[in-house]
N, C-alpha and C positions, 0 to 999 in steps of 0.2 A: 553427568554433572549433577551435584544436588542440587534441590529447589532453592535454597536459602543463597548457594553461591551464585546459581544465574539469576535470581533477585537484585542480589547486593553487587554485582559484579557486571548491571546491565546500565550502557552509557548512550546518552541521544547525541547523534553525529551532527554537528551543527555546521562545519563547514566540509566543502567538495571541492572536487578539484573538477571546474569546468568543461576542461575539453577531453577527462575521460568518459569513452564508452563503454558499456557492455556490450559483448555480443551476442549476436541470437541466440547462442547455447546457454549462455548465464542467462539472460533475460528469461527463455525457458524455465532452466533449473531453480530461479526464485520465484516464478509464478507457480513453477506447481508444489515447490516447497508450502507457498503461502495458502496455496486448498488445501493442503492438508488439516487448518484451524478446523476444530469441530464445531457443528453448527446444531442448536437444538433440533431434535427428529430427524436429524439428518438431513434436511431440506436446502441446502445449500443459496439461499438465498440471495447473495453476496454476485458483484458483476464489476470484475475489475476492468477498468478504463484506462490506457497507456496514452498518456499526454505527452504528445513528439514535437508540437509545431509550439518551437517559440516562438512567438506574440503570443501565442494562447497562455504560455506559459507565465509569460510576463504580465498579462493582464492578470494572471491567479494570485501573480506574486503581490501586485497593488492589491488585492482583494486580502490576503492573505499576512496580513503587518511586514510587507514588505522582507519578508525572510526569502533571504540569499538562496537555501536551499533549494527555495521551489524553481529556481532557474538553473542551479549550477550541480545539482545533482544528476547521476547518469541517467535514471530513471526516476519520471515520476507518474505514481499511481493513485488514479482518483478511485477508491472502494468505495463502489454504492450497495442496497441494499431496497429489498421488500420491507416494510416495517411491519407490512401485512401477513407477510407469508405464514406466520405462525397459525394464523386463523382458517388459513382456506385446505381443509380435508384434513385437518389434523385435529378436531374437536375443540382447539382452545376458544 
């Protein structure tokens, strides 16, 4: 695909349909889709979190301007991150 058409042609999903799942094989197939992002120096810094228990979920949603997604999507993933890691053994 060109760059300019998956620019122009990229949409945020804003509503889910609650009671579908993923299965472990998807859930797989988009977690390792998602390492593949390159990461400066290759350091991989990044530490994906799968948020399953709703109430947890629902307390992120009040934190979060109460968007529907964070409850009623198949999966949600909290991306954290070193902010640090740039710095340690890599001279920056």
């Amino acid at each position: 695909m060109d760059t300019f058409d998956a620019i122009y042609q990229r949409r945020a999903v804003k509503h889910f349909d609650p009671n579908h799942r993923l299965t472990p094989d998807e859930e797989k197939r988009l977690l390792e889709a998602a390492i593949q992002s390159p990461t400066s120096f290759n350091i991989q810094h990044w530490r994906f979190v799968i948020l399953r228990d709703p109430e947890l979920r629902r307390q992120i949603r009040a934190l979060a301007a109460d968007q529907a997604q964070v409850t009623d999507a198949s999966l949600l993933v909290r991306l954290t991150a070193d902010p640090d890691a740039g710095r340690q053994g890599h001279g920056l």
